[in-house]
Structure formats: C-alpha cells, structure tokens
C-alpha positions as a printed Julia matrix, in Angstrom:
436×3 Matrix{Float64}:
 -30.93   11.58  -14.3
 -29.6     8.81  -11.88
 -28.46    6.7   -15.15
 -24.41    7.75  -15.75
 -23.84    5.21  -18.28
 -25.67    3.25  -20.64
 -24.24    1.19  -23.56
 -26.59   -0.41  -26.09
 -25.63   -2.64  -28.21
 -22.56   -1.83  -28.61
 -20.14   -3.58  -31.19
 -16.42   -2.65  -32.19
 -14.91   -3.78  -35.62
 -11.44   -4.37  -36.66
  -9.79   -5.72  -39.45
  -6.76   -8.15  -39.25
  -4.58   -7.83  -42.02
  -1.8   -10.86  -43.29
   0.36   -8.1   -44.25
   0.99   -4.65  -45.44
   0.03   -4.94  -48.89
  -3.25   -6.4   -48.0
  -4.4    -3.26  -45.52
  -3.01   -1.0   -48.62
  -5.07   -3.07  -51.33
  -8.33   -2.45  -49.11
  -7.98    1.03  -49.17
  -7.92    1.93  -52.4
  -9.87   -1.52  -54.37
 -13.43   -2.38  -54.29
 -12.81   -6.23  -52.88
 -12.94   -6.7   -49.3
  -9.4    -7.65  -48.22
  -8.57   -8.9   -44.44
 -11.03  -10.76  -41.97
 -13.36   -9.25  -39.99
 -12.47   -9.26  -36.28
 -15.18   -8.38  -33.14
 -13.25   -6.92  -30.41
 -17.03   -6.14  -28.53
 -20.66   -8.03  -29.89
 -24.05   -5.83  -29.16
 -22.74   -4.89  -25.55
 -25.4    -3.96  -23.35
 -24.99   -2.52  -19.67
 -26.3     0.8   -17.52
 -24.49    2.15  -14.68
 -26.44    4.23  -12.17
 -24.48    7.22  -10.54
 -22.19    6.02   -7.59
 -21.84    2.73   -8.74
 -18.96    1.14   -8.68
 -18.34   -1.59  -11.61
 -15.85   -4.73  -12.03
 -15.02   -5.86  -15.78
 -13.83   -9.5   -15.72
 -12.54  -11.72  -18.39
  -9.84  -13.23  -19.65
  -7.15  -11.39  -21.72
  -8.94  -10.89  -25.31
 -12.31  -10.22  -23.58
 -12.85   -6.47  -24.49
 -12.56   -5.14  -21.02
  -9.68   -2.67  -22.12
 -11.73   -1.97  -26.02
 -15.0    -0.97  -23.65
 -13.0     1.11  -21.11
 -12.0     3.35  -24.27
 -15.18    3.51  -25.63
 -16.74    4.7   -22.48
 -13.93    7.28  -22.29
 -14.47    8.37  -25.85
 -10.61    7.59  -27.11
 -12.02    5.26  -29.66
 -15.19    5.0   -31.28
 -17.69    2.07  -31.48
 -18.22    1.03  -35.16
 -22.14    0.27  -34.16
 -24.04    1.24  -30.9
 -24.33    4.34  -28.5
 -22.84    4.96  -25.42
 -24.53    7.68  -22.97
 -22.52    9.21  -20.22
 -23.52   11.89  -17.61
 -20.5    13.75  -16.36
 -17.16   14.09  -17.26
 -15.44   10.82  -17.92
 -11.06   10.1   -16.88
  -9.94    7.24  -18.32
  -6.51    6.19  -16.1
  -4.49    3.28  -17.97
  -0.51    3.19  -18.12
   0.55    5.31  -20.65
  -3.29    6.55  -22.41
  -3.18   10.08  -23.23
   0.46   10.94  -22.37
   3.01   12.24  -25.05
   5.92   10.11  -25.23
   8.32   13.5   -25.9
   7.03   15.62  -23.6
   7.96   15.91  -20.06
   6.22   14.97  -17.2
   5.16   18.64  -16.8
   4.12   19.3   -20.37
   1.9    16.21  -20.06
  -0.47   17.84  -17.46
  -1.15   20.99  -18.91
  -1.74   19.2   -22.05
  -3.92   16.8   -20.9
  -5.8    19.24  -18.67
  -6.24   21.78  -21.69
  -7.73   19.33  -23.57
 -10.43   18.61  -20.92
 -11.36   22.56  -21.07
  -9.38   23.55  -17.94
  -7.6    27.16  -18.3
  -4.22   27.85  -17.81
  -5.29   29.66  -14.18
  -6.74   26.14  -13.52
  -3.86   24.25  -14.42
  -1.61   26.6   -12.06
  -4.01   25.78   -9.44
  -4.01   21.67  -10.09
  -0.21   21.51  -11.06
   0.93   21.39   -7.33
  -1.19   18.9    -6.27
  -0.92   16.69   -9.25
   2.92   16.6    -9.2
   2.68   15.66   -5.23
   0.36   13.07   -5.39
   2.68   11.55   -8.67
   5.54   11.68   -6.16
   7.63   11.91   -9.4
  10.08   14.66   -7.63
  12.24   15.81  -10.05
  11.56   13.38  -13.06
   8.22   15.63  -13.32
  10.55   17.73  -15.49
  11.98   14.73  -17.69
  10.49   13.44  -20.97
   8.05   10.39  -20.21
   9.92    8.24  -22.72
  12.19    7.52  -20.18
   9.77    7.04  -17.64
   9.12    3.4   -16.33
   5.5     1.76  -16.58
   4.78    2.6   -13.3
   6.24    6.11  -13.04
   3.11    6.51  -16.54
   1.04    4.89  -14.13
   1.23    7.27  -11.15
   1.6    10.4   -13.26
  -1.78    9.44  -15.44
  -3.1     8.55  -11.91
  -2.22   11.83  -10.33
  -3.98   13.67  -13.27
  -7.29   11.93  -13.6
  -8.08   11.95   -9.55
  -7.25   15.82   -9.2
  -9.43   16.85  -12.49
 -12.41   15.37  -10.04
 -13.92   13.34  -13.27
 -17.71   12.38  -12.41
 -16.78    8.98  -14.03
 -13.34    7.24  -12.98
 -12.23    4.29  -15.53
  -9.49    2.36  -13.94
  -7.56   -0.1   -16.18
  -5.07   -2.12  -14.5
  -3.01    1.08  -13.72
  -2.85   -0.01  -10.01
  -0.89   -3.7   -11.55
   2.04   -1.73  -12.35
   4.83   -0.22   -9.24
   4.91   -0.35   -5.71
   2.54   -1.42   -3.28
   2.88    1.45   -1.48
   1.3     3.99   -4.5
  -1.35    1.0    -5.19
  -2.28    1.24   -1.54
  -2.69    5.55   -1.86
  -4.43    5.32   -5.03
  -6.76    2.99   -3.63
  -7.62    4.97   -0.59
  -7.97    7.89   -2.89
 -10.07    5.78   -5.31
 -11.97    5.21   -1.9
 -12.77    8.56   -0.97
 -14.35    8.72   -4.34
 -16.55    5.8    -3.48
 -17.79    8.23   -0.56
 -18.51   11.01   -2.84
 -20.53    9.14   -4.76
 -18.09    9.15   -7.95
 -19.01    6.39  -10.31
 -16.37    4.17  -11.31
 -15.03    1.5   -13.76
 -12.22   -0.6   -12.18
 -10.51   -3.13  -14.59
  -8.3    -5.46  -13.29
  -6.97   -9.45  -13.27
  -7.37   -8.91   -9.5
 -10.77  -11.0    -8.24
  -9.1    -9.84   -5.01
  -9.64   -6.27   -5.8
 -12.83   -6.8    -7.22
 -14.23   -8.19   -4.42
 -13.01   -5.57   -1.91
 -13.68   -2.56   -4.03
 -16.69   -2.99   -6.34
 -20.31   -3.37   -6.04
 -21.52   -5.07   -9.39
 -19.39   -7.43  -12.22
 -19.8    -7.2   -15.43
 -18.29   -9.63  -16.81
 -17.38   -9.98  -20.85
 -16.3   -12.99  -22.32
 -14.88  -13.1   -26.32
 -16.12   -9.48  -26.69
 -19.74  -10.66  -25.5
 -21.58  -10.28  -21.79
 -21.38  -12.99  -20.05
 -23.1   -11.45  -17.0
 -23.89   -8.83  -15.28
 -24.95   -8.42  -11.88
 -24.05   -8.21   -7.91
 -20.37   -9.04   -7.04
 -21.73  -11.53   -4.64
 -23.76  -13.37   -8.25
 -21.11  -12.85  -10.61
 -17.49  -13.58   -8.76
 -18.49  -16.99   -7.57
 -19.25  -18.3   -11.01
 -16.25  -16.26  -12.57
 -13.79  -18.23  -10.01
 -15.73  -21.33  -10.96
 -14.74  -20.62  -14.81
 -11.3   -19.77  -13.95
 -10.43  -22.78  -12.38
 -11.67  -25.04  -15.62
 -10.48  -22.49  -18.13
  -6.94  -22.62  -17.09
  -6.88  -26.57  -16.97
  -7.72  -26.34  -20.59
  -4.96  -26.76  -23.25
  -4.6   -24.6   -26.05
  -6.59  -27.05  -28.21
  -9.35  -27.2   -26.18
  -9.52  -23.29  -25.81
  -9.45  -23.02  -29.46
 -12.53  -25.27  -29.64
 -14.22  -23.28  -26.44
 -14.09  -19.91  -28.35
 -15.29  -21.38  -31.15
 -18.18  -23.09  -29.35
 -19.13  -19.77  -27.46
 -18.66  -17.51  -30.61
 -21.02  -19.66  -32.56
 -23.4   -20.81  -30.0
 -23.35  -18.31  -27.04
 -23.43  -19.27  -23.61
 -26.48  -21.41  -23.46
 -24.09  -24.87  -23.53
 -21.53  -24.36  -21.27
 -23.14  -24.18  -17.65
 -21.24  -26.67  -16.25
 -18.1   -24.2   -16.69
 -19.72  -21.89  -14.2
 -21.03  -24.29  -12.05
 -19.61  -23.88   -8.41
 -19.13  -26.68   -6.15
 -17.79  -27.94   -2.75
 -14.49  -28.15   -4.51
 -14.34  -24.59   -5.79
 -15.92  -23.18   -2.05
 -13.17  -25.17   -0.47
 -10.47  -23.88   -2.65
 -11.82  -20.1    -1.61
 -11.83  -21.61    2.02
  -8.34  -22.51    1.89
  -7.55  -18.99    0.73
  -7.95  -18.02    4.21
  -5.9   -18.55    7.03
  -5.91  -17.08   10.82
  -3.61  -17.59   13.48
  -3.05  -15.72   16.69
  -0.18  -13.0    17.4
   1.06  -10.14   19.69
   1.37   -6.48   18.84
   0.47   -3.78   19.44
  -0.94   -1.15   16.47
  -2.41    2.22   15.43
  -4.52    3.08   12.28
  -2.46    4.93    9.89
  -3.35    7.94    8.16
  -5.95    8.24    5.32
  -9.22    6.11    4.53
  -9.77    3.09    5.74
 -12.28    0.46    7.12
 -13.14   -1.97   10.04
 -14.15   -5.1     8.94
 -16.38   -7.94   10.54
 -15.14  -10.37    8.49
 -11.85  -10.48    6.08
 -14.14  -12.79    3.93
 -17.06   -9.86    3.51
 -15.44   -6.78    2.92
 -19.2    -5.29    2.02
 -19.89   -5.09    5.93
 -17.63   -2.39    6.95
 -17.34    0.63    9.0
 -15.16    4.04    9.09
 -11.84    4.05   11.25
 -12.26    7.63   11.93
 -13.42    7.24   15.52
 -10.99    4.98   16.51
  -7.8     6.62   15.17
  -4.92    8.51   17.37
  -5.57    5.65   19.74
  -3.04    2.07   20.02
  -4.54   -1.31   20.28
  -4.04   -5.13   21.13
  -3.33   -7.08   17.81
  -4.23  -10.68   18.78
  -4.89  -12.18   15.41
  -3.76  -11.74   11.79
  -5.74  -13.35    8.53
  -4.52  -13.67    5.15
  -7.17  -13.78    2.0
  -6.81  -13.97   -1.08
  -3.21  -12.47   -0.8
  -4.14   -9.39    1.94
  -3.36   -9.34    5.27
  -5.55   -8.32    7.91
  -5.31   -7.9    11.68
  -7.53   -7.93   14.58
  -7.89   -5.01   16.58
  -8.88   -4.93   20.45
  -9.12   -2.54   23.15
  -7.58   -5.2    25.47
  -4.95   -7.88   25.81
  -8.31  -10.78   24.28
  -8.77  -11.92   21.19
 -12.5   -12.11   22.46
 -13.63   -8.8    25.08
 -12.81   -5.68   23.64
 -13.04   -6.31   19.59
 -12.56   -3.39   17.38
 -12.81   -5.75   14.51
 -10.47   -6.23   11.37
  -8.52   -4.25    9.18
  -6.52   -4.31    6.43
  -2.45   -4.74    7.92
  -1.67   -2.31    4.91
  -4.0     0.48    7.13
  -2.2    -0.48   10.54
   1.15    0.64   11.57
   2.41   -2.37   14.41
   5.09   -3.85   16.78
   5.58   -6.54   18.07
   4.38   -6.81   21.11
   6.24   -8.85   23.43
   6.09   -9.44   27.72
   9.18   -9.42   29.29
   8.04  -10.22   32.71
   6.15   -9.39   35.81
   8.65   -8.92   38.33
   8.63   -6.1    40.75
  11.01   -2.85   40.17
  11.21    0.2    41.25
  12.06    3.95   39.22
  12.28    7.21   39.74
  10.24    9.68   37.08
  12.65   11.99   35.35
  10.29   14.32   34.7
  10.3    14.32   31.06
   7.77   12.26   28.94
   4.33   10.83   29.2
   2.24    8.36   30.67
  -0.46    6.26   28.72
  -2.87    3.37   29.09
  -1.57    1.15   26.42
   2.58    0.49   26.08
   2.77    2.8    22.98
   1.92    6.33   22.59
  -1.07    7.41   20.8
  -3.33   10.89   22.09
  -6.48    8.95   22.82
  -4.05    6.74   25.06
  -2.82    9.59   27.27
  -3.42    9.58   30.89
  -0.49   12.14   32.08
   0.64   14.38   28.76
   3.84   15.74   30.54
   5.48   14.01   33.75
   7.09   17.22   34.72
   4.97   17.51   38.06
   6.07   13.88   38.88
   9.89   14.64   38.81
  11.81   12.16   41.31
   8.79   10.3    42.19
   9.36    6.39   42.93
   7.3     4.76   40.23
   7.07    1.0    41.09
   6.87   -1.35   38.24
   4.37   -4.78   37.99
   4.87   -5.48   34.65
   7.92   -5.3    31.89
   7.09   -5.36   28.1
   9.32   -4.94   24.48
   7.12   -2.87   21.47
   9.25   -3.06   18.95
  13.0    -2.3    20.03
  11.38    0.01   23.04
  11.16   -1.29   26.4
   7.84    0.1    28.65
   7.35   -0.05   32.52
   3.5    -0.38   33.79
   3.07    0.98   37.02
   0.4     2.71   39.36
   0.91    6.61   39.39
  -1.19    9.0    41.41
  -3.72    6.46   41.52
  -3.85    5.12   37.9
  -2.32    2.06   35.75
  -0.25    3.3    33.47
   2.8     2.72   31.12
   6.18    5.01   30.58
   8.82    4.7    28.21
  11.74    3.48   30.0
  13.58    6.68   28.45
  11.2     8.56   31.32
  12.57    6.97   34.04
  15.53    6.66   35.7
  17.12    3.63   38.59
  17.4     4.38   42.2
C-alpha cells in the first residue's frame, strides 16, 4: 500500500465552558451546558509514502489538533484516520513526564512504543548524544528549558526510526545550531523515503523542506496541493490577513465559518505587489572567501529562490572553494561556490552558508619574494587546506628549497604564499616556510 495516511472527514469537538460549575453541571444533568467548539470540520487529506507535507494556517487553525490525531494522542470525535507504519509525533514537551529525568523519559517513552529494555540499552547512547543534554540527561525535565524538551523529544523520535515523522514547531524553540542538525537529520529521512508532517509558522521552511501544503484555515481545508500552488496564495493571504484589525477578523471568521471559502478569492489573489514583495526578499551581492562544505547532509542549489532543483554535496566535499557571491532569502544565507577566483567559469552552484565553513578571503599583493621550505607542512592548489586540494601532502623532500613567491593572500588570520614548486602552482602556509 503506497497510501501512509488518509484522513476522512475528520472533525474534533470541544466544549468551552464559562466556568467550573458549568463543565460540572454537564456531567451529571440532562441539559446541554457550554458551547460547542470545532477545533477540525470533515478534514479530508491522503499522504502517499515519502511524502513530505506542510500544514499552514494561522494560530487557531488546527494544525497542532491534526498533528495529534495523526499521532493517536487524542482522538477525533467523528472521522477515521489510516496510517501505515509507526507514527513519532515530536512537539516541545508531548509525551515527556514533567518529574522524571531526562533518562527516565526515554525508556519510558520507548517502552511504550513496544521497544525492550535490550533495545532501549542499545538506543540510549545515541539518543542522549544527539540531545547533547550532557549531564542534565540525569535531571528532572521540570527544570528543563523549552528547548532543552525540544531536543530531548527530538533525539527520541529520530532514533526510534518512526515510518511517519510529525514535526510541530519543535525546531522554533533553541539554537540555530540544533535547528540546523535536526534538519539535516530530518533530511536524511527525506532520502529514506520517511514520510513526514512538518508544522511550522516558517513559509521559509516550508518552502525549502516540503513537497505539498496543506493548508487549514478555522479548523477547515483551505487547500491542498503542490508547495509551488499552495505557498503563493498562502503569502498572498498573509499579507491581507495581518492588515486586518481585530474587528474585521472577527467578521472574516465569521464569514468563512458560515459561508466557506467560495467569497473570499480576492484574499488569495496574488499580484505584482505580493511577487515584488517576495522579490525584495532576495538580495545578492558579491564577496571574497574562501570555503569548504561542512560535515553532514547538504545540497547545491541552482537557485536560492528554487530550493526543489538541487543536488548532493557529497562529491564535492574535502575540497576548498572561491566564494564570490552571498544571497539572502527569506532570512537564509547562501553562498556561491566556484572552483576558481569567477563568479562566472568554474560554478559549483549555491549552498546554504549554514552548510559552508568560510574565511575571508583577502589579496595582499603580488609582489615578488623569496622562501626557503622548512620541510614541514603541505602544499595545495587553493590557499586553504582541504585533501582534494593537495598537490604535495608532506614538504619533507623539499627541505631548504628556495620557494619564490608571485602572489600574497590573508584566509582568515593565516597568511599563504603561492609559488611554483617542482613544476606546479601551488600555495603554503607561511608557517612552512622560512626567510633567507
């Protein structure tokens, strides 16, 4: 079956209360006290394995109500929900015991997804790395912050290896650095084929991570479809919605909850306005350094503006290159990689800056010097180590050879010599070489 989830009609009931003594007299009297409230409406959506899906909407849309559902935390009071695999739901705080430690909270959570206590040996270690809680692992969570929850609940859910990741908003809590891990683990799922729910206020995210949008709107569907359909008219939205004052949202809800979505078009109309407002989300201007692709997954893009046309990094890594332009959109930075000092021969393409560890890059001049090789060291192509860049991996044969310089650069604080040396352009560390 290539169907992982499928939600029809699905509808979620509460009842809002004015007080104490009102949710008490429903209990136990036959008159209906409270009013009804619709948290989801007849919800309809499939999800085919290896998709990866965006809920949208403003706060009070049901995104968070559905993620549970899905997850099976809380049930739907009309409806069915199919899922095909094991489901993780990861959301600050959701399933961890306030009382017990950090520890306590992963056997717990793992014994209640059937894993034996053999198993949770095996997972502990990992889990607790990829937390990076140290030694708060072994304090109670109540006096863990909201992202310390965050990466712990994280940790647990990606190392269970859940056929069906729900994300909600966990990456919107703690440091960029985590985010940035979690989302090149939350990658490597992609590549497996994982399906995965990814809730967030992020359009950002969405529209570098996911492949479809569904997007839910006063518990309802608004639409569901491609990222490259739905986004554009979700922006659109966004931008009238939030010029609305609290009056005029009143009367919106009201509007949609009676009447649907058949009236309001002209809220998700997109125009030259709104496509020039996404335009001036990007901007690109040229620089110097000089970079190497960090560790982990990661992607080379055509375009920071279609993050759907990308490629693997894994060819081009252990290797530095020319960084002659950096782009910022929609908040990320990204930097143009090249094999040589152009910003037009030699493109690698773009990549994330988050995925590139850089210098600056700066020439100091051209004048001629000469140096004698020390003997220690190595020589490489490019002014900054890397093993693809090697041309001589140990100078020891070259000991108290004149090495005449043509060019002087700064990479970072370092200071590198280019030179000819049995017959090939290359650059040493100035910590190789000595004065005459």
């Amino acid at each position: 079956m290539n169907k992982a989830i499928i939600a029809e009609n699905v509808s979620k009931k509460y009842k809002l209360y004015s007080g104490q003594k009102e949710r008490m007299l429903d209990l136990v009297t036959p008159k209906n006290y409270g009013d009804d409230f619709y948290a989801l409406r007849d919800v309809n959506f499939e999800a085919e394995k290896g998709d990866v899906v965006g809920f949208v909407g403003i706060n009070g849309s049901g995104k968070s109500t559905l993620s549970n559902i899905i997850a099976g935390i809380v049930p739907q009071t009309s409806g069915s929900v199919m899922t095909n695999g094991q489901v993780s739901l990861i959301a600050v705080s959701t399933g961890l015991k306030a009382e017990l430690t950090g520890r306590d909270n992963i056997e717990l959570k793992c014994l209640m997804l059937g894993f034996s206590k053999a198993e949770i040996r095996r997972l502990e270690p990992s889990i607790i790395e990829f937390s990076e809680l140290g030694n708060f692992i072994d304090q109670p969570v109540k006096s863990y912050s909201s992202g310390m929850k965050s990466r712990l609940g994280f940790a647990i859910s990606v190392n269970i290896n859940p056929d069906i990741l729900i994300i909600d908003e966990a990456l919107s809590v703690g440091d960029k650095a985590f985010s940035e891990k979690s989302l090149n683990k939350m990658k490597e799922f992609k590549e497996d084929g994982k399906t995965m729910i990814f809730v967030s206020h992020s359009i950002g995210q969405m529209k570098r991570f996911c492949e479809k949008i569904l997007w839910l709107e006063y518990g309802m569907v608004r639409d569901y479809g491609t990222v490259k359909e739905v986004i554009p008219k979700y922006e659109a939205f966004l931008q009238r919605f939030q010029k609305m004052d609290k009056k005029e949202r009143e009367s919106y809800r009201q509007k949609v909850l009676q009447h649907g979505f058949s009236n309001d078009s002209e809220l998700t109309k997109t125009s030259d306005d709104s496509v020039s407002e996404l335009e001036a989300n990007y901007k690109e201007s040229p620089i110097s350094r000089l970079g190497h692709i960090s560790a982990g997954v990661s992607q080379i893009y055509q375009n920071p503006r279609n993050l759907k046309e990308a490629r693997s990094s894994k060819q081009y890594k252990n290797k530095v290159y020319y960084i002659k332009k950096q782009a910022t959109y929609l908040d990320e930075m990204f930097y143009l990689l090249s094999e040589q000092q152009s910003a037009i021969n030699g493109i690698i393409g773009w990549m994330k800056a988050s995925d590139v560890s850089s210098h600056i890059y700066v020439e100091i001049d051209e004048d001629p010097k000469t140096f004698y090789i020390k003997g220690s060291g190595a020589a490489y192509d490019h002014p900054w180590g890397g093993k693809k860049n090697l041309v001589f991996s140990d100078l020891n044969a070259f000991t108290d050879n004149e090495f005449k310089v043509n060019k002087t650069a700064k990479v970072g604080k370092n200071v590198w010599y280019r030179g000819t040396l049995n017959g090939e352009e290359v650059w040493i560390h100035s910590n190789a070489l000595k004065s005459m």
